[in-house]
Every structure is written in structure tokens, then in C-alpha cells.
VMD Tcl script that builds the backbone (N, CA, C; Angstrom):
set m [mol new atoms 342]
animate dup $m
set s [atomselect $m all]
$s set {name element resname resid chain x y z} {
  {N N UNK 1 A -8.473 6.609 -3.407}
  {CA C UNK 1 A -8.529 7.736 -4.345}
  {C C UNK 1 A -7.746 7.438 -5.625}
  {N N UNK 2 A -8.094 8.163 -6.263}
  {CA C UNK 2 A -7.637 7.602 -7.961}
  {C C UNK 2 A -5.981 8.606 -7.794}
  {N N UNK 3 A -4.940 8.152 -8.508}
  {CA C UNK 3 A -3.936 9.022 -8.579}
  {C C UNK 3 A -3.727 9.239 -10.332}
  {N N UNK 4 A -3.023 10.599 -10.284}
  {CA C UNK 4 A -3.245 10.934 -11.166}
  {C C UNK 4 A -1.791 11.975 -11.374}
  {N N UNK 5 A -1.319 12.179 -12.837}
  {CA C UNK 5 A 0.273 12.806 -12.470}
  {C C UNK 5 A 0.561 12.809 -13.557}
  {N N UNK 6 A 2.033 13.466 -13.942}
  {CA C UNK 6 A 2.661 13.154 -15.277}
  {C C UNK 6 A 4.072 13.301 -14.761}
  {N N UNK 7 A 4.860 12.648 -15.638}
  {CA C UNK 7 A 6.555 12.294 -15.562}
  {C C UNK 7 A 7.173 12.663 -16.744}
  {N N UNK 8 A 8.039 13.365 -16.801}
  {CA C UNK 8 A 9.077 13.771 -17.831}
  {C C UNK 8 A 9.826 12.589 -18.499}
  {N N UNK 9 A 9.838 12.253 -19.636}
  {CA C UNK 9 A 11.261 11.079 -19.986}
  {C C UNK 9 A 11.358 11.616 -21.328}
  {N N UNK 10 A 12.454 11.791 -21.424}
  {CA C UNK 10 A 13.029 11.767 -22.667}
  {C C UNK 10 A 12.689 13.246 -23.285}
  {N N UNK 11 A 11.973 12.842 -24.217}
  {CA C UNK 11 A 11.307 13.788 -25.554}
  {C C UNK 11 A 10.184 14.581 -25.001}
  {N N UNK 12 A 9.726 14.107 -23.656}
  {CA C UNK 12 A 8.269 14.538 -23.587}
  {C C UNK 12 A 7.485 14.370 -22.318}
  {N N UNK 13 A 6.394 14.790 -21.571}
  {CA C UNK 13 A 6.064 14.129 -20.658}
  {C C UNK 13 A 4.659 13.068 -20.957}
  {N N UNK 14 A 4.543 12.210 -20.006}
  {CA C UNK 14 A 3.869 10.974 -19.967}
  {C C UNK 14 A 2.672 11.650 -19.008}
  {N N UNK 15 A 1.492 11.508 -19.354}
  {CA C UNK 15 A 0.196 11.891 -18.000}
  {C C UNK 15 A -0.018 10.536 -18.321}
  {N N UNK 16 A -0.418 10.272 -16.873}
  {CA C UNK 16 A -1.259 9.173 -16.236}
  {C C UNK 16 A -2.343 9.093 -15.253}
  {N N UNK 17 A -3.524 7.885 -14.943}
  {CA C UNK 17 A -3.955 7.904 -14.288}
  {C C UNK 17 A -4.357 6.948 -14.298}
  {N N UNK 18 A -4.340 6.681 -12.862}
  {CA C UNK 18 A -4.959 5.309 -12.066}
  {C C UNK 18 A -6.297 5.437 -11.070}
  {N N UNK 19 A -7.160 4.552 -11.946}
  {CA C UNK 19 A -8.403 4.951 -10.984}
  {C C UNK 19 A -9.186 3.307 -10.646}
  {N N UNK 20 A -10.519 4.002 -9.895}
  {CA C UNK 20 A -11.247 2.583 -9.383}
  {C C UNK 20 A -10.024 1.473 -8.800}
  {N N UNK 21 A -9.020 1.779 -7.741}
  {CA C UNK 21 A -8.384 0.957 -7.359}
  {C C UNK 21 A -8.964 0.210 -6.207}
  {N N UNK 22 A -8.979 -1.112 -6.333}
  {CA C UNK 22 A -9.485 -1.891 -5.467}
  {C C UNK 22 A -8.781 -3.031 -4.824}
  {N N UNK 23 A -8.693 -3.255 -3.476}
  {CA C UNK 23 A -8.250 -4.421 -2.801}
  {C C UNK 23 A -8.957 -5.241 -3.195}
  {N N UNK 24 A -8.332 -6.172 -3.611}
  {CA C UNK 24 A -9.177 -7.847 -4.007}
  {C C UNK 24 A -8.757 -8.875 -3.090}
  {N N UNK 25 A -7.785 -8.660 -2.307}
  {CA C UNK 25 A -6.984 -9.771 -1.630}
  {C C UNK 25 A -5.783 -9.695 -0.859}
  {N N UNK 26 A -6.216 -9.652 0.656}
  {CA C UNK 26 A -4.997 -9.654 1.845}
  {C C UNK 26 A -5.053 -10.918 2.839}
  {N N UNK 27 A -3.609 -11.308 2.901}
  {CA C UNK 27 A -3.763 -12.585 3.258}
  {C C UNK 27 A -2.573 -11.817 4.350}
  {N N UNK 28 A -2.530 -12.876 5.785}
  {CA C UNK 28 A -1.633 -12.252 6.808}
  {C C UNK 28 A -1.956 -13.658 7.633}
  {N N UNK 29 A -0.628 -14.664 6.965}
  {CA C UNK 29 A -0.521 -15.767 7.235}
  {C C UNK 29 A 0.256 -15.740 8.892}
  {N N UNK 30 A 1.259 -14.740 9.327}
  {CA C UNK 30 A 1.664 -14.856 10.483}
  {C C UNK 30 A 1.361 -13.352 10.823}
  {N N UNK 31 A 0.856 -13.172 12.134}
  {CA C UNK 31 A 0.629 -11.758 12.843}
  {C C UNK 31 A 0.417 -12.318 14.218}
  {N N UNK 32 A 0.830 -10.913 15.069}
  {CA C UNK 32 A 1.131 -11.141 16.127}
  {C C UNK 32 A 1.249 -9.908 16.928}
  {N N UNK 33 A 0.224 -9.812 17.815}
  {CA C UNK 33 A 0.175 -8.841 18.707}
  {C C UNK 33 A 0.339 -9.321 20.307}
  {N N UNK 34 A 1.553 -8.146 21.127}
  {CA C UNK 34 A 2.062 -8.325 22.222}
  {C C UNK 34 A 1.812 -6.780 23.030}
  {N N UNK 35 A 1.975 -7.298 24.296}
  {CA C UNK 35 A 1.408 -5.831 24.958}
  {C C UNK 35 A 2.965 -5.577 25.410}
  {N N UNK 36 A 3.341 -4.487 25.520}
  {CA C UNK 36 A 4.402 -3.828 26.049}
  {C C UNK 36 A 4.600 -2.851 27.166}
  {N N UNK 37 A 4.744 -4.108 28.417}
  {CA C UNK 37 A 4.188 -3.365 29.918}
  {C C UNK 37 A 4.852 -1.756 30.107}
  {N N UNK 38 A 4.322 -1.545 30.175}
  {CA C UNK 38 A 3.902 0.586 30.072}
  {C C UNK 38 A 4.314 1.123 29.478}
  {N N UNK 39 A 3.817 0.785 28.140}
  {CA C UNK 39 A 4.505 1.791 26.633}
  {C C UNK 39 A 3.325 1.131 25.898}
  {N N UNK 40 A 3.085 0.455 25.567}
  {CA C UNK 40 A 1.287 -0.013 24.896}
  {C C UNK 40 A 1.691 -1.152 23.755}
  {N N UNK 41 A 1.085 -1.473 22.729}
  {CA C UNK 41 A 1.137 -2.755 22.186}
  {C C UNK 41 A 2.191 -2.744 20.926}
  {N N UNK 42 A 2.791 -3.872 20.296}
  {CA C UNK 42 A 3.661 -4.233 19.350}
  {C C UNK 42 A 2.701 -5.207 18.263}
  {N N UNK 43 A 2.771 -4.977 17.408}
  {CA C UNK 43 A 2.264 -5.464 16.194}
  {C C UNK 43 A 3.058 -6.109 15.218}
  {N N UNK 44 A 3.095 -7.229 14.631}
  {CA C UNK 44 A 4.078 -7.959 13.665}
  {C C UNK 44 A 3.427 -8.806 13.160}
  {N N UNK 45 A 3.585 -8.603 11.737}
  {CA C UNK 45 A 2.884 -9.169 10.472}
  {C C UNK 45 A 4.336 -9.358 9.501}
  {N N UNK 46 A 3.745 -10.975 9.363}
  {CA C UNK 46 A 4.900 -11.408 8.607}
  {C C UNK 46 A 4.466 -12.122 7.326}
  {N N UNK 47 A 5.283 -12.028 6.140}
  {CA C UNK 47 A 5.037 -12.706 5.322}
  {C C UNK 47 A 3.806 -12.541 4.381}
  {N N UNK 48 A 3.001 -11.133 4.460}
  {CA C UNK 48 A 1.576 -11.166 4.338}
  {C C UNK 48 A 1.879 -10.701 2.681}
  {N N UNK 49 A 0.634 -10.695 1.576}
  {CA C UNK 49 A 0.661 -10.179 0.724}
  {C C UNK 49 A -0.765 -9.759 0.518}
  {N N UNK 50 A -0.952 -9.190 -0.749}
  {CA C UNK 50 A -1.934 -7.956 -1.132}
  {C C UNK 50 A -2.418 -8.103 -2.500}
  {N N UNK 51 A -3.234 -8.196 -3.169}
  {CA C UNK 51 A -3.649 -7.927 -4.923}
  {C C UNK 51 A -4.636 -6.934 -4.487}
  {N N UNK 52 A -4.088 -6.116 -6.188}
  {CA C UNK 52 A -5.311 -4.348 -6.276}
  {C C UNK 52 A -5.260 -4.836 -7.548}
  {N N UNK 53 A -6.324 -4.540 -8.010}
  {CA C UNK 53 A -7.150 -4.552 -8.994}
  {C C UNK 53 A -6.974 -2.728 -9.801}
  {N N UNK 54 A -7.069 -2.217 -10.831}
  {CA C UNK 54 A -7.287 -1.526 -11.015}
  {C C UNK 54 A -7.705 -1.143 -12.420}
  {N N UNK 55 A -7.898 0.239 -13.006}
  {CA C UNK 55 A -8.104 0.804 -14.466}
  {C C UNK 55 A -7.005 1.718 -14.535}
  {N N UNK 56 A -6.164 2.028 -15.578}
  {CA C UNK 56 A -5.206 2.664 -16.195}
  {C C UNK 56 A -5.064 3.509 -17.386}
  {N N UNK 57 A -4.771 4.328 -17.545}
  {CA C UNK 57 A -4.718 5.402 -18.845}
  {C C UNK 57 A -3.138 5.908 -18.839}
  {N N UNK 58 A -2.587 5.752 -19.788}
  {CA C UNK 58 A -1.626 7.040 -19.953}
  {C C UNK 58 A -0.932 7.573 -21.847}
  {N N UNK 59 A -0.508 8.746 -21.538}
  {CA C UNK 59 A -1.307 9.306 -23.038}
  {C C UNK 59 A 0.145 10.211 -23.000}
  {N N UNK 60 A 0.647 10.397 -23.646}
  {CA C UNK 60 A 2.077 11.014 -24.619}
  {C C UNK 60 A 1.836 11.663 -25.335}
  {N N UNK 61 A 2.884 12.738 -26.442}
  {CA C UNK 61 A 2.790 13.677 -27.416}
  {C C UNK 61 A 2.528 11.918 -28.583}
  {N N UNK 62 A 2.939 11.421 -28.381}
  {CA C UNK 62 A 2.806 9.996 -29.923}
  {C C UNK 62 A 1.784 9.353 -29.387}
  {N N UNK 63 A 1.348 8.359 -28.320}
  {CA C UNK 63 A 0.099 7.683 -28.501}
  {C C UNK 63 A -0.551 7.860 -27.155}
  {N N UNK 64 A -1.589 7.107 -26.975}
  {CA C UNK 64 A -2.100 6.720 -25.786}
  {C C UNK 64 A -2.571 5.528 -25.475}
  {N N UNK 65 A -2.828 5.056 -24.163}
  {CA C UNK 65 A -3.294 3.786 -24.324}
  {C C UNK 65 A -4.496 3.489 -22.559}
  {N N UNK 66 A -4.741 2.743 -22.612}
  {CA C UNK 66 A -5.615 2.046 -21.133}
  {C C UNK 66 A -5.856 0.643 -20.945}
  {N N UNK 67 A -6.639 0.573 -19.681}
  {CA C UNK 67 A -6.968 -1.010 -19.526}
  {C C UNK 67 A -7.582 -1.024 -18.143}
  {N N UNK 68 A -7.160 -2.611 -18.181}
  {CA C UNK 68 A -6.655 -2.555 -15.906}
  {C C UNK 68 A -5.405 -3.094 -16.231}
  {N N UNK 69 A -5.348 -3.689 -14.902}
  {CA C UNK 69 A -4.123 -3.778 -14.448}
  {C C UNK 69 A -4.493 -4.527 -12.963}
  {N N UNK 70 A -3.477 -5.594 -12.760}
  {CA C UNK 70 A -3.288 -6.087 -11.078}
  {C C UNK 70 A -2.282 -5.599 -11.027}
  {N N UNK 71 A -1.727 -5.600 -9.226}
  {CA C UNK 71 A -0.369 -5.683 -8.802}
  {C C UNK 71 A -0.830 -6.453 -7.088}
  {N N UNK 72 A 0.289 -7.039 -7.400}
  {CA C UNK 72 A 0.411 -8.244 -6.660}
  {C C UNK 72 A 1.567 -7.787 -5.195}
  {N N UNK 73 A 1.508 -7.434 -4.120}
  {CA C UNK 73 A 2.421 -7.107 -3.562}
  {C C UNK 73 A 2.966 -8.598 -2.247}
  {N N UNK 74 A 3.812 -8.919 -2.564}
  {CA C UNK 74 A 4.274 -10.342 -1.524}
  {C C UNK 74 A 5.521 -10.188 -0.840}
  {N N UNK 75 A 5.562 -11.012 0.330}
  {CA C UNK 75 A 6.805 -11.393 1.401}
  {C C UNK 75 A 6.808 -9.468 1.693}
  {N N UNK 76 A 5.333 -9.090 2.644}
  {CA C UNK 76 A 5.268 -8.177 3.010}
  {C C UNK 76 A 5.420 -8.540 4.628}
  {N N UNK 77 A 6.492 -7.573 5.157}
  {CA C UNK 77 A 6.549 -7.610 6.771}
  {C C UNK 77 A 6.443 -6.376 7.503}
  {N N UNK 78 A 5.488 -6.021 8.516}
  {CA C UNK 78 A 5.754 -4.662 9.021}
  {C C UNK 78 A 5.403 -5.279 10.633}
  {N N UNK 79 A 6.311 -4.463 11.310}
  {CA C UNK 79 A 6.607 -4.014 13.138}
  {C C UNK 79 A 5.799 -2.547 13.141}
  {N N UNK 80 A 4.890 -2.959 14.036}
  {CA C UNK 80 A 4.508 -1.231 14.440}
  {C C UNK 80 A 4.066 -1.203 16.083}
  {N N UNK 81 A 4.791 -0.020 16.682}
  {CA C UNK 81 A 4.621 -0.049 18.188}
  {C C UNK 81 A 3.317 1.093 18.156}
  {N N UNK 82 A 2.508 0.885 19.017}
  {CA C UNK 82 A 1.829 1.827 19.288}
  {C C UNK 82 A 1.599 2.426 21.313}
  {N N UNK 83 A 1.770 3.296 20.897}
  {CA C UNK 83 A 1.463 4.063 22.399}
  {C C UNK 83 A 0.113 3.883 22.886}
  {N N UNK 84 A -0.096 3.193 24.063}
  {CA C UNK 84 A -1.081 4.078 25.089}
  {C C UNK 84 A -1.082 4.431 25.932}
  {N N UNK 85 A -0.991 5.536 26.173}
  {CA C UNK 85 A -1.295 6.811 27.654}
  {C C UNK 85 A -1.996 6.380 28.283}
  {N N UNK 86 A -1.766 5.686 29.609}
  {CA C UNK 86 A -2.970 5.908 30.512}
  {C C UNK 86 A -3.202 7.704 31.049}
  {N N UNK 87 A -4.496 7.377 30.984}
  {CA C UNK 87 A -5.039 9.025 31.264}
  {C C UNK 87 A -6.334 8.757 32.496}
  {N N UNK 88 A -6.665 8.462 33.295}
  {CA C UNK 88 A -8.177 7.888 33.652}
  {C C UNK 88 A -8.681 9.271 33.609}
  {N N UNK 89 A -8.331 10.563 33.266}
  {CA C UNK 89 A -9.646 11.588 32.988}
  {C C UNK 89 A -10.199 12.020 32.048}
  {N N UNK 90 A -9.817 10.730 30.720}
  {CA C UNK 90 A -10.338 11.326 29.405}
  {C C UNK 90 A -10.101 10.226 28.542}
  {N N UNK 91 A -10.761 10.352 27.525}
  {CA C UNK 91 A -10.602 9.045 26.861}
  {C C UNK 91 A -9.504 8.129 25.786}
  {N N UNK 92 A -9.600 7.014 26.359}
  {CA C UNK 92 A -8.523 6.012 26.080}
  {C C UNK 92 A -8.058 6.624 24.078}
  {N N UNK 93 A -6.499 6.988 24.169}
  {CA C UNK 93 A -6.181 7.059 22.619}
  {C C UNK 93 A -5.084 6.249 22.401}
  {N N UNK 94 A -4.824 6.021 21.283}
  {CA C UNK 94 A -3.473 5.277 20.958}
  {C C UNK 94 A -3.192 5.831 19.538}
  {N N UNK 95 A -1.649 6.238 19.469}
  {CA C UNK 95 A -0.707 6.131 18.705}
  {C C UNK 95 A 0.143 5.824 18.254}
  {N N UNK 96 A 0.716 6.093 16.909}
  {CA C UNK 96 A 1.753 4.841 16.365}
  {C C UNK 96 A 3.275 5.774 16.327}
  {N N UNK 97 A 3.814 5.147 17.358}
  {CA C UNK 97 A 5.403 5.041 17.643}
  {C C UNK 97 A 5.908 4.943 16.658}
  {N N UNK 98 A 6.497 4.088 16.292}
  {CA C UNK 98 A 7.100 3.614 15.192}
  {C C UNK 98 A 6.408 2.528 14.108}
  {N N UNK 99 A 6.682 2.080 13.006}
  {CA C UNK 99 A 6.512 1.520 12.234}
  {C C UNK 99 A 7.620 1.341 10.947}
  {N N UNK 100 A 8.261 0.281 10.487}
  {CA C UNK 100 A 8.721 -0.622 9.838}
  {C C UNK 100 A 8.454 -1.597 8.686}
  {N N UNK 101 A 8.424 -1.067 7.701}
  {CA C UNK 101 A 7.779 -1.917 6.814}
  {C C UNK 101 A 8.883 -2.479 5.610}
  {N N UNK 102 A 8.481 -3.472 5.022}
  {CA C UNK 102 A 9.478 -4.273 3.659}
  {C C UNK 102 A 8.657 -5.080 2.781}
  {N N UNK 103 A 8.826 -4.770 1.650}
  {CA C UNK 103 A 8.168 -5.953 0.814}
  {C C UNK 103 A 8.996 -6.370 -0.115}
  {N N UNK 104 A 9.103 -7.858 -0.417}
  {CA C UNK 104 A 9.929 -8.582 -1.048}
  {C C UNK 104 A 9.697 -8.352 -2.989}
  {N N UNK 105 A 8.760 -8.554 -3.051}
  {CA C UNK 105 A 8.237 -8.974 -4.695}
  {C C UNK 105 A 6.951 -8.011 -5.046}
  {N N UNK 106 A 6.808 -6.993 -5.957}
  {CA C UNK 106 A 5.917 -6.626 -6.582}
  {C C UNK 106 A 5.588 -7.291 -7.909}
  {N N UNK 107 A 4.557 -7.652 -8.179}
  {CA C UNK 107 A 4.236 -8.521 -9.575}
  {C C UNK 107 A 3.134 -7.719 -10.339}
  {N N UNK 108 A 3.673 -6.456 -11.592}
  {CA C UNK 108 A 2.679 -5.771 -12.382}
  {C C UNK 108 A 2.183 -6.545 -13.466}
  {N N UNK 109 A 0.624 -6.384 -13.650}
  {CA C UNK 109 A 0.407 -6.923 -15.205}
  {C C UNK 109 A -0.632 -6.046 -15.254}
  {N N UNK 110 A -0.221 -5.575 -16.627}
  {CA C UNK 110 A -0.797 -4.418 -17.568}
  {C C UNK 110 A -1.680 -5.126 -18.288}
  {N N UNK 111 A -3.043 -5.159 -18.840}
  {CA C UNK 111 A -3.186 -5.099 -19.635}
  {C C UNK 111 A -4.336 -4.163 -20.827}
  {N N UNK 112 A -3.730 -3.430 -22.142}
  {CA C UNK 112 A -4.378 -2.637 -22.352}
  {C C UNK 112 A -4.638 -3.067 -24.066}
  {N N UNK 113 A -5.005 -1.875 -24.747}
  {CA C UNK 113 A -5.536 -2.197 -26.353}
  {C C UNK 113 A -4.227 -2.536 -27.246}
  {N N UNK 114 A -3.071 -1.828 -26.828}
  {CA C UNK 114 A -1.716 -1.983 -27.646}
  {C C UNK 114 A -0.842 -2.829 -26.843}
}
mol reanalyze $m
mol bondsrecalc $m
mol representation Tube
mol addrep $m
């Protein structure tokens, strides 16, 4: 979904919006799934990163401007436990326990008309 908002600074507020955002690229060089005898599975992804693609606008009481834009997200790691209930009278679900996440490096590049 496109996001869309404005922020106060200074003199004035800033509207923005970010739309047509797109995954271009997930890489998940180490992952690793383990079962966790009677509590359900563990998940660990290490090291993985991400590029989004996107289009940009944002517009002030003095100018405005647009474009796209990448962002690059790297030395991403997340742990996530998930539950499963055995139930044998209904059907198999799973949920997420916990989850843990970190990312090392975000890398923005703007580029627009100004």
C-alpha cells in the first residue's frame, strides 16, 4: 500500500507520499528452520537483505518535489518461534510466539527534479 502523511519541522509541515512500492530483491543467504519438540518450529534468518523500488512526492508551504527512489535494507537478522497446537479435532494452525528482528545498514537514494 502506498503511505502517505505529513510531519511538522520547523516553519511548516512537509506532506508526503510514497507509492507503487515494490520488492525488487531478497536475498536470505543463511536461514534455518528447527522443530521445537512440543512448542512448534524456530525460524532464523541471518544476514539477509532487501531492495524496494519506489515513486516519491513531497510538497511544503516553499516548494515541492518527486521521483523514485531505492532503499536498500542489509545485515538483516530475525528469530521467530511459532506455535503449533496439536488439536486432532480441527484443523492444523500456527502462530507466531515471538519474533526478533535487527537490521544493520539502510542505504536511501532519492532521486528527483531538484
Amino acid at each position: 500500500p502506498d503511505l502517505t502523511g505529513h510531519e511538522k519541522f520547523g516553519l511548516g509541515n512537509v506532506k508526503y507520499n510514497i507509492s507503487r512500492i515494490h520488492v525488487t530483491a531478497v536475498e536470505l543467504p543463511s536461514a534455518s528452520i528447527s522443530l521445537l519438540p512440543g512448542s512448534g518450529i524456530k525460524l532464523v534468518i541471518g544476514n539477509a537483505s532487501l531492495t524496494i523500488d519506489m515513486n516519491w512526492n513531497i510538497r511544503t508551504w516553499m516548494f515541492k518535489d518527486s521521483g523514485r527512489g531505492t532503499v536498500h535494507i542489509s545485515k538483516v537478522f530475525v528469530t521467530a518461534i511459532f506455535s503449533t497446537p496439536l488439536d486432532i479435532t480441527g484443523p492444523t494452525s500456527i502462530s507466531l510466539t515471538s519474533c526478533q528482528t535487527t537490521s544493520g545498514d539502510i542505504d536511501i537514494k532519492l532521486n528527483g527534479k531538484s
